[in-house]
N, C-alpha and C positions, 0 to 999 in steps of 0.2 A: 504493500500500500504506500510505500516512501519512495518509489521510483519514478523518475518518467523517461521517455523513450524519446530519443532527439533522434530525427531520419535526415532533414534536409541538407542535403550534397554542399552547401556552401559551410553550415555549420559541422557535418562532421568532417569534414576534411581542414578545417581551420579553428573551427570553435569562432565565440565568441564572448567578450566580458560580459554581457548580459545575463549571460548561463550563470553567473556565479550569484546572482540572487535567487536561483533556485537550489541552493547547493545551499546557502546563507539560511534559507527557507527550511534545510530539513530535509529535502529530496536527494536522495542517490541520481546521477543521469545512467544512464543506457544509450551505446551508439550501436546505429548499422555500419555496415563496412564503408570506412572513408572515400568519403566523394564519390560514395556509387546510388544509384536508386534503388532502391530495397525491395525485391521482388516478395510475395505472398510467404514462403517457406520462410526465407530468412525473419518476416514480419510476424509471422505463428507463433515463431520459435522465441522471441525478443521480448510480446507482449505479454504474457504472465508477467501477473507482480505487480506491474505500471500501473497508477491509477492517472497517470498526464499523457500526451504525448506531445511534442511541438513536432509538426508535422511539413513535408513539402510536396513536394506533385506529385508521388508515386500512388499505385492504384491502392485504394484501401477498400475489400471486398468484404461480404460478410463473412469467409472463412476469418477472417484477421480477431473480428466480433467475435465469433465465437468462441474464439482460443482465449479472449482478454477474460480475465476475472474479477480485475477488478478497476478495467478502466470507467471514468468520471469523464473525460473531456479530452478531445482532440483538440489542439489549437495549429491552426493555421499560421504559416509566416508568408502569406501572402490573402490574395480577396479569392480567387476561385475556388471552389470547394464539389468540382463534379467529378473529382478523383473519388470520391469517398461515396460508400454505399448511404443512402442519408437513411433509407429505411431500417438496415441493419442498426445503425447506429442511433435512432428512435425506440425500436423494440429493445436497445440494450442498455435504456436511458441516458447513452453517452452526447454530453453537450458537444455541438459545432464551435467552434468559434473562430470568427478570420480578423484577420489584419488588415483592415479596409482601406487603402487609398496611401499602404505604407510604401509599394515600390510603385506610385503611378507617375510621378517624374522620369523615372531612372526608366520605365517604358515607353514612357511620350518621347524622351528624350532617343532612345534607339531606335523609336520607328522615325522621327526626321531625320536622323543620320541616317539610317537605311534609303529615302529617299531621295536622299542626296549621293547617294551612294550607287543607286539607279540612274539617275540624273544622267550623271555623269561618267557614269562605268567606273567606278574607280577600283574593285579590286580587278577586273578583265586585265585594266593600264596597269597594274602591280604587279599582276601574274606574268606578261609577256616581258617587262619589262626586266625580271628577274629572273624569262627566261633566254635574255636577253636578243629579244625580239622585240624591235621598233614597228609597233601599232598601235592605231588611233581610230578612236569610234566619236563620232561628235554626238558629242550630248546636248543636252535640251534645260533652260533656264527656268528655275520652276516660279515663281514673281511670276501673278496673271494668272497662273494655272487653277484649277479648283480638285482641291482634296475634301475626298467622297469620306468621311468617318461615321464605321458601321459600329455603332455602340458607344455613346453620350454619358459615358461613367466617369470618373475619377480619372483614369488613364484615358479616353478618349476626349475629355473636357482639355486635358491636359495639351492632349498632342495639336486640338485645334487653336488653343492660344500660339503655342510656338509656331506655327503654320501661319496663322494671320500674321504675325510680325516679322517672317518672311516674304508678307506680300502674298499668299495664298488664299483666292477663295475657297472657303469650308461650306460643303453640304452636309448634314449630318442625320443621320438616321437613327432612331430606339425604339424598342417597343413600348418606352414607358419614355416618353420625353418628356425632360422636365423642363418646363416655359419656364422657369427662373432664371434657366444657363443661356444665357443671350449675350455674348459678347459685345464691344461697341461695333462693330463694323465687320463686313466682311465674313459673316457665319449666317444659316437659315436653317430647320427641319425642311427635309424633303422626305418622301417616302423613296422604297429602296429604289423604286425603279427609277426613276427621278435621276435619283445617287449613284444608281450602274448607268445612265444614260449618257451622264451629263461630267462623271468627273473622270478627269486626267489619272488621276493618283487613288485608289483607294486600300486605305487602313483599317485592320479590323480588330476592335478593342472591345467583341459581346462574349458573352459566353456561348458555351457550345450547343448546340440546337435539340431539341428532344432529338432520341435516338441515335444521339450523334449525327445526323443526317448532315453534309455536307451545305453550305451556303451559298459557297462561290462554286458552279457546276455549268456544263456546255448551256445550261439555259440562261443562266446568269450572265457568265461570259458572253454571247452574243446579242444581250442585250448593252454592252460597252462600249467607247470607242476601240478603235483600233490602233492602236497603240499602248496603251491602256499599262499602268504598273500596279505592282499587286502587293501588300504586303502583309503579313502574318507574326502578331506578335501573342494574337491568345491563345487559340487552342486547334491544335492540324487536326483536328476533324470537319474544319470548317471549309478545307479546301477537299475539292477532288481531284486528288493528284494526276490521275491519270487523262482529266478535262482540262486540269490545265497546264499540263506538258504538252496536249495536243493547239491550247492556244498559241503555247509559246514557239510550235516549231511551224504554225500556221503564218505566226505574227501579228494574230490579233492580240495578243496580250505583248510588249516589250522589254517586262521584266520582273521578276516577283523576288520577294525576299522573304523568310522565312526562319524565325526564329524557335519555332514549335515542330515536333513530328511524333507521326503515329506510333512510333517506338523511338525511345530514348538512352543510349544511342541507334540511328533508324537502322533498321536490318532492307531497306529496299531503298537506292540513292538513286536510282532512275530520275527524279528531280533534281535531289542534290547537285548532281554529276552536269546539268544542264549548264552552259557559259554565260547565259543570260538571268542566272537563278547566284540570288546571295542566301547561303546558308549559313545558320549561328545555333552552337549547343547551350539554346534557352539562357541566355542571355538577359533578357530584360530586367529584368531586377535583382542580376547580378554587378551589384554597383557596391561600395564600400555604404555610402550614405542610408542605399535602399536596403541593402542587408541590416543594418545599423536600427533605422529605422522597424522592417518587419518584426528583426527579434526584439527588440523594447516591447513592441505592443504586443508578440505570440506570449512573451514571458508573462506582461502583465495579466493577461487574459486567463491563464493558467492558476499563477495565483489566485485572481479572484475567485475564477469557481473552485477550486481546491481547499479555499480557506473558507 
């Protein structure tokens, strides 16, 4: 009952000072193997005992539930939470809890570099350049342009302020839009199709669809322009990888970026492997600040239901 289970790949492989207020607190920690994602068996095997876990994107199913005896509360060090059985974890009265809006900079921040990044081809001109092979692709000045953001949360609020002060118009799409977030200039709600229609650039910062069912898929895609850049920083179920590799070697789509995949690391790089395709191992709120930030609030959230 005095343990908790700490899984997230940034803090086992580094730790951090915030852990020691659970230590301060009375708790034993529990790590999965450093810097790795903690498959079901290893997570069985771990969770007797625990009544905390600070937790990160790996799957948590109800076998996990069943095996725990005496878990109290998952906490989250980040906002998603469709890794986790939520039903299992209801029937076993285990509290959710997330870190809301603790890495949404350090992700608004990576999907504009990633756009820029597109923009401009910059890792293509790094690759050839160091292999050394002199080639050049011209790029496209994003000032004027209009970025499409699917998902008006905390990180998509985020990513469209930095965008407007680039000079970018912002469409922005939610299921639940909230009319408070109206920036001075330069942002509207559109509905999707509007937002696949009409933008240059689209970001996608929602959660994952019932069923996982894909969002961006050959009907999506052809409702876009053509040239159209893509980028992926919440959850790879959202694209269909295999619509839109055929966009890209069609060239209706000109570039996607991709910081999330169906398996972690992906066992199928058919995208990955693309020249026109920027790939990143989930990256976005691995930042010192955002790191810093999630474990403060996953810690405090622990204590509170624990005590």
């Amino acid at each position: 009952m005095n343990k908790i289970l700490i899984t997230p790949r940034s803090l086992t492989k580094a730790g951090h000072p915030a852990l020691k207020r659970l230590n301060e607190a009375g708790f034993g920690l529990v790590f999965c193997s450093p810097g790795q994602s903690p498959g079901v068996q290893e997570l069985t095997g771990l969770i007797p005992g625990c009544a905390g876990w600070l937790a990160g994107v790996e799957t948590i199913p109800s076998a996990v539930f069943d095996a725990a005896d005496c878990l109290r509360v998952i906490s989250r060090n980040g906002t998603g939470i469709d890794n986790i059985d939520l039903a299992a974890a209801q029937a076993h009265n285990v509290a959710i809890c997330r870190a809301e809006g603790a890495n949404a900079r350090g992700v608004a921040e990576l999907a504009i570099a990633l756009i820029m990044s597109l923009a401009r081809s910059i890792p293509f001109h790094d690759a050839a350049l160091k292999r050394e092979v002199w080639d050049r692709r011209i790029g496209v000045e994003i000032r004027g342009r209009t970025l499409g953001v699917i998902g008006c949360g905390k990180i998509g609020r985020e990513a469209a302020r930095l965008a407007i002060l680039l000079g970018m118009k912002v469409l922005g799409y939610d299921i639940a839009a909230d009319p408070a977030f109206i920036p001075p200039t330069d942002f509207m709600y559109a509905d999707l199709d509007r937002l696949l229609s009409e933008s240059d650039v689209i970001t996608l910062h929602c959660a994952a669809q019932a069923g996982n069912r894909p969002l961006i898929d050959r009907n999506a895609i052809g409702k876009m322009k053509t040239g159209v850049y893509i980028i992926n920083t919440a959850r790879a179920s959202l694209l269909n990888e295999h619509d839109v590799l055929e966009g890209l070697v069609s060239g209706k789509i000109a570039g996607v970026a991709a910081d999330v995949h169906m398996k972690e690391p992906p066992d199928d790089y058919s995208l990955v492997k693309h020249d026109r395709v920027i790939a990143l191992p989930h990256l976005g709120g691995y930042s010192h600040e955002s790191v810093a930030r999630a474990t403060e609030e996953a810690v405090d959230n622990l204590l509170r239901v624990l005590r």
